[in-house]
C-alpha positions as CSV (number, residue, x, y, z in Angstrom):
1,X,-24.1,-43.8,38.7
2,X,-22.4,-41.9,36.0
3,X,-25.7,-41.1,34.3
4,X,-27.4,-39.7,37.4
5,X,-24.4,-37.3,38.7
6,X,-24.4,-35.6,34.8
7,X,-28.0,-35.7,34.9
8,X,-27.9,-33.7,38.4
9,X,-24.9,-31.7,37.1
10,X,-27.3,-30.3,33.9
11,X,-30.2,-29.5,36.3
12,X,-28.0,-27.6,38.5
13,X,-27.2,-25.7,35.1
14,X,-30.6,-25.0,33.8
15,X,-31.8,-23.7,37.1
16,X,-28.9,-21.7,37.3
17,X,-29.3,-20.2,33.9
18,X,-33.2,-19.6,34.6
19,X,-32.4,-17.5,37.7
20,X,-30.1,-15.3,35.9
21,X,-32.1,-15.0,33.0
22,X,-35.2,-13.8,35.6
23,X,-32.7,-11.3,37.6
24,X,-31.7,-10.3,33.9
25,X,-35.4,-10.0,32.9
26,X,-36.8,-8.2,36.4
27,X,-33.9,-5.6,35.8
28,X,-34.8,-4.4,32.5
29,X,-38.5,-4.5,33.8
30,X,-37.1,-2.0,36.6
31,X,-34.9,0.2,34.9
32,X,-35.8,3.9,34.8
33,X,-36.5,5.6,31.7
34,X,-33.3,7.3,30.7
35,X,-33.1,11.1,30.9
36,X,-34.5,13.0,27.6
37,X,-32.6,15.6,26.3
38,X,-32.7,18.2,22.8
39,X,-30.2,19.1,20.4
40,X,-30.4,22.3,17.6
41,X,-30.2,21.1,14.7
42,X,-32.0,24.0,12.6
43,X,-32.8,27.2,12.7
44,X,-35.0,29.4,9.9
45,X,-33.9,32.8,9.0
46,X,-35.9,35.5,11.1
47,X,-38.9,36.6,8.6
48,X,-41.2,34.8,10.0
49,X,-42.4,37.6,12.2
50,X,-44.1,36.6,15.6
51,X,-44.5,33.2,14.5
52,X,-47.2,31.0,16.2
53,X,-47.5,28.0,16.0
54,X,-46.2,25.5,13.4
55,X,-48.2,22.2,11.9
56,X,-46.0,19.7,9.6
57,X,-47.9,18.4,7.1
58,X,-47.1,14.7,5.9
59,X,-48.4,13.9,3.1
60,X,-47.1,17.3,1.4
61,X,-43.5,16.8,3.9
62,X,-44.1,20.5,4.8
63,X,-44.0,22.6,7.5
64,X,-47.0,25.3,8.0
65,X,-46.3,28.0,10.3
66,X,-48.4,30.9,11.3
67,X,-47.4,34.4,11.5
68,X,-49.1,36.8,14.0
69,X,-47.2,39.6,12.4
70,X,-46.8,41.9,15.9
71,X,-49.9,42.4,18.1
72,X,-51.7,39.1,18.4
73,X,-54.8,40.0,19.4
74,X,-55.6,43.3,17.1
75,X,-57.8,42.5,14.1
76,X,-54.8,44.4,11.5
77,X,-55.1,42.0,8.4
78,X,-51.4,41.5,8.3
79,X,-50.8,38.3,9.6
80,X,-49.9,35.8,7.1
81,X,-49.2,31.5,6.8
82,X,-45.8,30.3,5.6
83,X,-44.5,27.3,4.8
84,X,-40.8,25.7,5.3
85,X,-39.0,22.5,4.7
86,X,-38.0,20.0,6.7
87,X,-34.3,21.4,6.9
88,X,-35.6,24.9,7.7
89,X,-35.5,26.4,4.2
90,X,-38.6,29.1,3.8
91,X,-40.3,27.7,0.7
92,X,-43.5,30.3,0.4
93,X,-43.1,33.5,2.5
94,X,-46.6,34.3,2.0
95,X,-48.3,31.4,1.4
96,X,-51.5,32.5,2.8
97,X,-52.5,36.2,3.5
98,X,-54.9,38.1,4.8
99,X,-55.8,36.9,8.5
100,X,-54.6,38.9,11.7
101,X,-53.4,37.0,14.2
102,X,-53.2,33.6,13.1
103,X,-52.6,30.8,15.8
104,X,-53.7,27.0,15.9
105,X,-53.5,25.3,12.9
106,X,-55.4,21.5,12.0
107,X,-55.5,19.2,9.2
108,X,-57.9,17.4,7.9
109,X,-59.2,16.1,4.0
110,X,-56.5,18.2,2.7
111,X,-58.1,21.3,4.7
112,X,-56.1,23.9,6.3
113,X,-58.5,25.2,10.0
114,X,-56.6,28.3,11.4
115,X,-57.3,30.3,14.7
116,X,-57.8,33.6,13.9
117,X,-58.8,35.9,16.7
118,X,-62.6,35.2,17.1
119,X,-62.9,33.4,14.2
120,X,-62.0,29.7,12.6
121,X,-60.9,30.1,9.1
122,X,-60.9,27.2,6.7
123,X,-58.5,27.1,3.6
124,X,-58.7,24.9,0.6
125,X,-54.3,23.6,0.9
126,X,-54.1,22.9,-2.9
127,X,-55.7,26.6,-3.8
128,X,-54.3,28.1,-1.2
129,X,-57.5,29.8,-0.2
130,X,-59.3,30.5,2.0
131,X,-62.9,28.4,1.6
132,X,-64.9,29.2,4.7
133,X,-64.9,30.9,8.1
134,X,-66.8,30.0,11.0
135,X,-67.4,33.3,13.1
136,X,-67.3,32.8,17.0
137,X,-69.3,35.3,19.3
138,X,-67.8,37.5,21.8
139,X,-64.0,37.9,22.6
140,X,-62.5,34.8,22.9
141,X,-59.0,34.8,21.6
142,X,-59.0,31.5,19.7
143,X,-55.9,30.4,20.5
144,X,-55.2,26.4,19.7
145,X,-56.8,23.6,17.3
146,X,-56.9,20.1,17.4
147,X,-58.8,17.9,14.9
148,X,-60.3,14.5,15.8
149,X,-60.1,11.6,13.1
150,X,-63.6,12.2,12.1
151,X,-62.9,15.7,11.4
152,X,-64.3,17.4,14.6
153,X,-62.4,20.6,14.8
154,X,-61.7,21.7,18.7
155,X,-60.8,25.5,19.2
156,X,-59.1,27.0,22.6
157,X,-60.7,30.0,23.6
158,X,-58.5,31.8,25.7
159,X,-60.6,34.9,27.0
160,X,-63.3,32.6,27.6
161,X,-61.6,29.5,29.1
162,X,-63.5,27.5,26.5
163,X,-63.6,24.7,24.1
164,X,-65.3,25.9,21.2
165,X,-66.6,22.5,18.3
166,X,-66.8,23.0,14.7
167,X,-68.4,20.4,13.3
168,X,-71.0,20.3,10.0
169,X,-70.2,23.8,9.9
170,X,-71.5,24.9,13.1
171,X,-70.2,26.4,16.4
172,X,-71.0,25.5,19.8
173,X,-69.3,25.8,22.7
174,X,-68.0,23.4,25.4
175,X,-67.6,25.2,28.5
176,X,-64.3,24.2,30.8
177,X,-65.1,24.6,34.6
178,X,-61.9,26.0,35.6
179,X,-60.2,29.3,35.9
180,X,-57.2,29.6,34.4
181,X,-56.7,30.5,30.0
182,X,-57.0,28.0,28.1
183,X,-54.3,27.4,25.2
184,X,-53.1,24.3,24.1
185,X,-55.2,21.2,23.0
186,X,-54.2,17.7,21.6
187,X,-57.2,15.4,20.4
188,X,-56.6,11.9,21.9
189,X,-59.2,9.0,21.9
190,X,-62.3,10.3,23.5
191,X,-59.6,13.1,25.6
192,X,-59.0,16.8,24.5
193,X,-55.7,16.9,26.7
194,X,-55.3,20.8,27.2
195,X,-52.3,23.1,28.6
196,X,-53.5,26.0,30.8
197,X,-51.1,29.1,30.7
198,X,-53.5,30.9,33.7
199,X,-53.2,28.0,35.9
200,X,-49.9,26.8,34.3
201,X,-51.1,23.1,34.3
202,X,-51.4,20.1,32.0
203,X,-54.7,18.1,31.8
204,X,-57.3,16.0,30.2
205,X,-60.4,16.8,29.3
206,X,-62.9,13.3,28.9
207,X,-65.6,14.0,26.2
208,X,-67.5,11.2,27.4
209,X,-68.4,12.2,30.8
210,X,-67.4,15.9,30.5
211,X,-64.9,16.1,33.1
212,X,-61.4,17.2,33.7
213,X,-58.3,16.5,35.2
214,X,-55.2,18.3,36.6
215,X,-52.5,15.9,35.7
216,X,-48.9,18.0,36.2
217,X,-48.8,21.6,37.8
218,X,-46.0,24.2,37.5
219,X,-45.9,23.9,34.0
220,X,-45.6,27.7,32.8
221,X,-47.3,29.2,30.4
222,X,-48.7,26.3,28.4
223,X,-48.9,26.8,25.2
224,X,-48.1,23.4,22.5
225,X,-48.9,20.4,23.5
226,X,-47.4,17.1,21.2
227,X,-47.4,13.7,21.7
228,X,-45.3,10.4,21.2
229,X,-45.1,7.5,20.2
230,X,-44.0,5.8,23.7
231,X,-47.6,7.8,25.1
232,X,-45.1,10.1,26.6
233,X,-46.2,14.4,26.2
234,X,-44.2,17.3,25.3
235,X,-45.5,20.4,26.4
236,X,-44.2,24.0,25.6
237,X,-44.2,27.1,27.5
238,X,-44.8,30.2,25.6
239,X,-42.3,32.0,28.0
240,X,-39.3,29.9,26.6
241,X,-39.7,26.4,28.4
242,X,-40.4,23.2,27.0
243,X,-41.6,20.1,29.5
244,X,-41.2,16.3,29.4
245,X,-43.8,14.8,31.0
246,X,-43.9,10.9,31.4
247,X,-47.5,9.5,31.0
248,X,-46.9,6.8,33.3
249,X,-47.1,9.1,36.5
250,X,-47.6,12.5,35.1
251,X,-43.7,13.8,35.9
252,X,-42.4,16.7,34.3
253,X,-38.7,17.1,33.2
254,X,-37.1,20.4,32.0
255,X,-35.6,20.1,28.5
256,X,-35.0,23.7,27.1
257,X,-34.9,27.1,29.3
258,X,-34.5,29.8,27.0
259,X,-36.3,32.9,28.4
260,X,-33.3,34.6,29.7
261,X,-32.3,34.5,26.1
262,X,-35.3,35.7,25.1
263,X,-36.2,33.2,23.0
264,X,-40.1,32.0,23.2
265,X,-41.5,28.7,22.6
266,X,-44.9,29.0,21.1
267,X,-47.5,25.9,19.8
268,X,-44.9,23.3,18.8
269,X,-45.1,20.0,16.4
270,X,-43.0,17.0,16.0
271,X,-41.9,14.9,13.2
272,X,-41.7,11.1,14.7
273,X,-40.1,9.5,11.5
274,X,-37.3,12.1,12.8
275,X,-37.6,12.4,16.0
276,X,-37.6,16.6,15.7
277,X,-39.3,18.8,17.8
278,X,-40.2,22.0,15.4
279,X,-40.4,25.3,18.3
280,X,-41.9,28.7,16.9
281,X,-40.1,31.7,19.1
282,X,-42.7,34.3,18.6
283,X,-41.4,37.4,18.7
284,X,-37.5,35.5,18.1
285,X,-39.5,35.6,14.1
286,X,-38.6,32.3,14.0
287,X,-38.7,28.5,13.8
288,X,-36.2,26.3,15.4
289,X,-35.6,22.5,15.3
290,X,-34.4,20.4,18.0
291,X,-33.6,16.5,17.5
292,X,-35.5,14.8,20.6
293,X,-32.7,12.2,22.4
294,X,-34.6,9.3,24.2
């Protein structure tokens, strides 16, 4: 008799323990994701005039940033490359002259690809110089790059509202159907996810079946687009605002306003082994460095 009432008193226990280890379970399952936030941690001195976008480089745990040097769109010759440390410390002013208005930048096989007005400009990182350039016709402001794992090197064409392809050293053109101006792309699996400053949207373009996808209005001008390692997006607006957006269900959350400052917020990078989201302010002539809280 003894036997059965401790053998029905160690049931009672293990069911107990099973439920509240399930309620424990089904509530982590349910909790929302808690709120993102930035923090300044860096800033670079202000020589880095109309700065554009900025690429960190891995392997040589450097910063590339392009400098428009004033009018963005006006074929001068004075816009430049630089290149900073990890701590915001310009290393090469001039690492790379003689473009105009230098935008996207891409990596791959140690090779530099550059934006530059209507024309995609290869250079050779360990020469520093410049190798090849791929001429695009008509006016189409070349605005971002992304570079696909095989190399494929996707161009934004903002006048046009195009994606324009390098690849074995030709040029063709893949044509968006949408109105809006084209900036921002990210290379993702089959996907050329894009940021639209004339429609101010966030999307995905499918290379597969050659269609696209609105997936978060309201976004500003989109300009940089990143992404994480939890599948989550950050997306910048040139104007000064720079979005959260949750891949789950395509939600946006605010995490920096600073246009009444003046302060712009160009084509942007991050560093995941730091968790730092690099922001070029344009015509702030700068590059600043914000520590991404999850």
């Amino acid at each position: 008799m003894k036997n059965n009432v401790l053998g029905i008193i160690l049931m009672t226990l293990l069911l107990m323990f099973s439920c509240k280890e399930k309620r424990e379970t089904n509530q982590i399952k349910g909790a929302s994701k808690s709120t993102p936030s930035l923090d300044l941690v860096w800033q670079t001195d202000t020589l880095l005039t109309t700065s554009e976008a900025v690429l960190y480089n891995k392997v040589l745990d450097i910063i590339f940033v392009s400098n428009v040097n004033n009018s963005p769109w006006e074929k001068d010759h004075n816009g430049f490359l630089s290149t900073i440390d990890n701590k915001g410390n310009i290393l090469e002013l001039k690492w790379l002259e003689g473009l105009s208005g230098p935008k996207g930048m891409g990596i791959f096989n140690d090779k530099l690809y550059v934006n530059d007005i209507d024309r995609i400009v290869e250079v050779d990182i360990k020469t520093q110089k410049i190798i090849n350039t791929y001429a695009v016709d008509g006016e189409p402001h070349l605005n971002d790059i992304t570079v696909s794992p095989e190399g494929i090197v996707y161009a934004s064409g903002s006048n046009t509202n195009s994606i324009y392809v390098l690849e074995n050293g030709v040029v063709r053109i893949l044509k968006i159907d949408t109105e809006g101006r084209l900036n921002g792309l990210l290379h993702q699996k089959g996907n050329v996810f894009f940021a639209d400053s004339g429609k101010q949207c966030f999307g995905s373009y499918d290379l597969n079946s050659n269609t696209f996808k609105i997936l978060t209005e309201t976004i500003g001008h989109g300009d940089g687009i990143v992404k994480l390692e939890n599948g989550d997006f950050i997306v910048s607006d040139w104007k000064g605002q720079i979005f959260y957006i949750d891949a789950t269900n395509w939600k946006k959350t605010l995490l920096l306003d600073t246009r009444e400052k003046g302060i712009y917020a160009a084509d942007i990078d991050y560093i995941p082994e730091t968790q730092m989201l690099l922001v070029p302010t344009f015509f702030h002539n700068s590059v600043m460095c914000y520590k991404l809280n999850l």
